[in-house]
N, C-alpha and C positions, 0 to 999 in steps of 0.2 A: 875559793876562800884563801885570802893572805895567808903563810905559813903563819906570822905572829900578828895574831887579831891587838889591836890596841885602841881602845874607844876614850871617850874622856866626858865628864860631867863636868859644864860648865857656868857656872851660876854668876851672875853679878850679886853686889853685895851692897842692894838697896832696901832690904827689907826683909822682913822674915821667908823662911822653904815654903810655898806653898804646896801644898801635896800634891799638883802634877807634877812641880820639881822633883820630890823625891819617888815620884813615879818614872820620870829620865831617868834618875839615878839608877836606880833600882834596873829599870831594864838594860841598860849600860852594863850596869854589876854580873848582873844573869848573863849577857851575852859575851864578855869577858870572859866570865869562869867556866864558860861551858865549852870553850876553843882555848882553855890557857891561856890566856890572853892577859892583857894587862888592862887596868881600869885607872885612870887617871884623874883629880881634883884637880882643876884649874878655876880659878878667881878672876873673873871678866870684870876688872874695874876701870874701866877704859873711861866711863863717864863719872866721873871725880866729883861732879856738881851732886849728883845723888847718891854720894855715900851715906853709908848709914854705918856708925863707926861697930856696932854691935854684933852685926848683919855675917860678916864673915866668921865668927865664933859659933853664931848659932848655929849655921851652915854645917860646921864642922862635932860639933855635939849633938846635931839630929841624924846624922850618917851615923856616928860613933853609936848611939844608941840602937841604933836600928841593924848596925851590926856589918855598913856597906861600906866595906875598908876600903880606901883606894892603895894601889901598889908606889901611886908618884902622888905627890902633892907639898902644897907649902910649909907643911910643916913634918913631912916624912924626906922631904925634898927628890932626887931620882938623876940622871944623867941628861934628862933634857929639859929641866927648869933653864931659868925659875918660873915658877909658876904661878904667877901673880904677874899681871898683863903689864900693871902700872912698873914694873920692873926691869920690862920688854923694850921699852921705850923708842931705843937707839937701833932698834933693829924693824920697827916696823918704818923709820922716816929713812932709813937705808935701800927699805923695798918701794916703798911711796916714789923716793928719788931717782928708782930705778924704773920705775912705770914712765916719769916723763921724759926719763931720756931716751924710752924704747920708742917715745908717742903715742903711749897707751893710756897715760893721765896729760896732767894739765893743772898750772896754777890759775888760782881765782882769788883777785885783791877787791871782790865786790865789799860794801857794808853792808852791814844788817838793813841802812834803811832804803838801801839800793836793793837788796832781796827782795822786800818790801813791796817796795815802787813796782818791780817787776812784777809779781803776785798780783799785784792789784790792775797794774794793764792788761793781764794778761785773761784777769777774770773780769774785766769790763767787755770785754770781747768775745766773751759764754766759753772760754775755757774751764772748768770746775775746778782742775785739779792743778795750777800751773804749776810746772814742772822746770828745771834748770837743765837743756836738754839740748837738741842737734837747732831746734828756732831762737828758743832765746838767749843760747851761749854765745848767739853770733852781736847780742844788742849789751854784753855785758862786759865787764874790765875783767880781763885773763888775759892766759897766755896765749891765747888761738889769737885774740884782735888787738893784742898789743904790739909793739914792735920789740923785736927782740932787745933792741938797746933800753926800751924804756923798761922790759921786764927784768931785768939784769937794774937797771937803777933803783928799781923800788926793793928789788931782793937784797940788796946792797947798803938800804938806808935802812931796812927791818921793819917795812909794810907788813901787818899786819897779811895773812894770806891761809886760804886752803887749800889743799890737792885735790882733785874731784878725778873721777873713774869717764874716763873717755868713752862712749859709746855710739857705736855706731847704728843710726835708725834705719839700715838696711837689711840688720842679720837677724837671722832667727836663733835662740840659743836655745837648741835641747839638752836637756836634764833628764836623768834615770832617779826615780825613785822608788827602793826595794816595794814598797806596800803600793806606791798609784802607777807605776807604769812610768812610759816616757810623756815628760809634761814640757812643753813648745812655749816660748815666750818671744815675741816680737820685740825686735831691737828698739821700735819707735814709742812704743808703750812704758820704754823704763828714762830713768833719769839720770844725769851726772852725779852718780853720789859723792859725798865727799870723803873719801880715805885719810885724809891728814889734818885734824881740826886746825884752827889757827895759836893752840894752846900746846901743839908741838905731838900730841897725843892722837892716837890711830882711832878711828870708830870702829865701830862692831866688826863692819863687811872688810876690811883689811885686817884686823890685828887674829881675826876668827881664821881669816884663809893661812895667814903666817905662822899660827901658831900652829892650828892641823897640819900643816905640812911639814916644818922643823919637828915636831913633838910624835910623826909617823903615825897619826892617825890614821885608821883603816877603814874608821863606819865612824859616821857622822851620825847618831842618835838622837834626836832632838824632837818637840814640840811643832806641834802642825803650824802655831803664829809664825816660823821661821821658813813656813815655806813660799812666800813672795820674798825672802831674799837670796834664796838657792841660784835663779837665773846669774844675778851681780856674782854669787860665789863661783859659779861656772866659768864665767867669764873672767874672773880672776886667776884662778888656776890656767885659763887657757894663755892668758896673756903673758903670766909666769912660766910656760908650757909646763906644769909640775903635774903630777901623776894625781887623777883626783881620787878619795876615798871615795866608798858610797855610801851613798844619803838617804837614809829612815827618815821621817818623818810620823811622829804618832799621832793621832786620834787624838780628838778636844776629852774635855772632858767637861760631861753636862750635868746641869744640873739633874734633879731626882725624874722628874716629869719626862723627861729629855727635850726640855725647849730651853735652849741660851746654856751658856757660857756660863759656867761654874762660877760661882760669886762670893766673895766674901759675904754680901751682905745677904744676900739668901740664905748664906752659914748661920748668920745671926738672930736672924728671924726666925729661926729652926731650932736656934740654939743647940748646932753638934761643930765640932773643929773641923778646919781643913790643915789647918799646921802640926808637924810633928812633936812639935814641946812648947809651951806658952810663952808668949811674948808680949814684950814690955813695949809698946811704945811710950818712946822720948817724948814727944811731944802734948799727945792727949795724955799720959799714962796709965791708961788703958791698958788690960791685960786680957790679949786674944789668948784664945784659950786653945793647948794643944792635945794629942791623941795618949800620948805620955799620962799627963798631969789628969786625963778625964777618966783615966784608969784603965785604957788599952793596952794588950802584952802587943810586943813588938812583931810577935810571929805571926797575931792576930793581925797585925795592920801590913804586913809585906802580903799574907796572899790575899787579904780586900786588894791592895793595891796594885797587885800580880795579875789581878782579872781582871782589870779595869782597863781592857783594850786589847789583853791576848786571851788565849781559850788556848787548852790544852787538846790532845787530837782523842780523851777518852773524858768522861763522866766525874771523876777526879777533884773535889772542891778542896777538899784540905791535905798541904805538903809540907815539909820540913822544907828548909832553906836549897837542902844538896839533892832535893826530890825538881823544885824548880828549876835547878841548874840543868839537871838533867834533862828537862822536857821542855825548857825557854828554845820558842827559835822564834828569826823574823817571820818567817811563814805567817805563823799565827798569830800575828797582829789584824788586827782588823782596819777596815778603811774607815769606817763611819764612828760617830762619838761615842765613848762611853759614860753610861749614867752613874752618878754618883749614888747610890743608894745607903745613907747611911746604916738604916734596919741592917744592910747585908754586912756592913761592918761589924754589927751590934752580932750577929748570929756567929760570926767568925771569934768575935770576943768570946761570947758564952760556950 
């Protein structure tokens, strides 16, 4: 265990917390306070097109309610902000820059309808999934099949361009994860992602690796959707040689039955919340309906929330806040998903 645990919750800010969010949160918070440790708020708004101008407020008044203070964030600010990605800017095309001069990325002045076209050869041909990769990078405009003088001219006249993650389809990348074990990914199976859109802004898989690493993260905490892009982060770290943290990945969260993938729309047709405080959508105006506002106390909703993927090592259903601190560890996460059962919420209410 790191002398100084440091985790961080990180949300993009496209819509309302859905309650596996503030179920990260939360177990971030727990494994923070249980090692002294620091818990960090960071704002992933790397994708601009889906802002939701609302989305970051609520974010921060469903923690505040619920009582899951961070130590650093954007508006406590801390020594290794800022903490707002969109802010970051100039430091992830610093890294990007540094990837192609190691020969570890690569420019690509394709178009969209050049993407396109390629996609579509590539699945005329029973590929299903085609991919931007070690075959078709070689049929595409970059910097691997350009000539250096002509990539120096387009850079020069302000072509349009992305950085994409150089991968090699001979390596195997193994990855540790605290709850599955060591999980193996073939180099040939992944794709040149792209790390530096053409709008100057870093994607998820580079501004995620930059930021953990400047900002001394320790445990990677996160959502099981996140773990087909663990390989690319491994590989990231390696190519930077930067010291990696390690990587949690938690349990889906299922619906009541335990078949599929927690839904809003299954919320609705139930008629019980998944979100911490009601929300407005802009668009429809529509008001989804939060745990808050349906008359849940807070304390009731952390330890529904607290079981929904870990188990304590005794009998133990209801704890004060500094009772979970005390008994949270990774251990006792589980592998497999956990059921939403809202009854079990309702009994923690009463």
């Amino acid at each position: 265990m790191p002398q100084n645990v440091r985790v961080r919750f990180a949300p993009s800010p496209t819509g309302p917390l859905h309650i596996g969010g503030v179920r990260t949160a939360f177990y971030n918070y727990l494994f923070a306070k249980k090692h002294q440790g620091q818990f960090i708020l960071r704002i992933e708004d790397t994708d601009q097109n889906r802002l939701v101008p609302q989305s970051e407020s609520y974010i921060q008044e469903a923690l505040t309610w619920l009582g899951i203070t961070p130590d650093e964030s954007p508006q406590k600010g801390g020594e290794m902000g800022p903490y707002r990605q969109s802010e970051r800017k100039s430091l992830y095309e610093k890294y990007a820059l540094a990837l192609v001069k190691a020969g570890k990325a690569y420019y690509a002045f394709d178009t969209p309808e050049e993407l396109e076209a390629m996609r579509a050869k590539f699945k005329a041909i029973g590929q299903a999934a085609p991919q931007y990769n070690a075959i078709s990078r070689m049929q595409m405009k970059n910097s691997l099949t350009l000539s250096q003088e002509e990539v120096s001219q387009r850079l020069k006249q302000g072509q349009p361009y992305v950085i994409r993650m150089l991968i090699d389809p001979q390596i195997t990348i193994k990855a540790k994860d605290t709850i599955r074990g060591w999980v193996q990914v073939k180099g040939v199976n992944l794709d040149d992602k792209v790390l530096l859109k053409a709008d100057g802004m870093a994607t998820y898989h580079l501004a995620n690796v930059v930021d953990d690493h400047f900002m001394q993260i320790t445990h990677v905490i996160r959502g099981e959707e996140w773990l087909p892009s663990l390989a690319y982060h491994i590989l990231l770290y390696e190519y930077f040689q930067w010291e990696k943290p390690e990587f949690v990945h938690l349990p889906l969260l299922l619906n009541a039955n335990g078949k599929g993938k927690l839904s809003k729309r299954n919320t609705q047709q139930h008629d019980f919340p998944i979100l911490p405080l009601d929300w407005q959508d802009a668009h429809t105006q529509q008001t989804l309906p939060g745990f808050k506002q349906a008359g849940y106390l807070k304390e009731a909703l952390l330890n529904f929330i607290a079981l929904l993927g870990w188990h304590p090592s005794h009998n133990q259903e209801l704890f004060t806040c500094d009772e979970l601190i005390a008994n949270f560890s990774l251990s006792r996460i589980s592998k497999s998903g956990a059921c939403f059962d809202i009854d079990k919420a309702k009994w923690f209410n009463q």
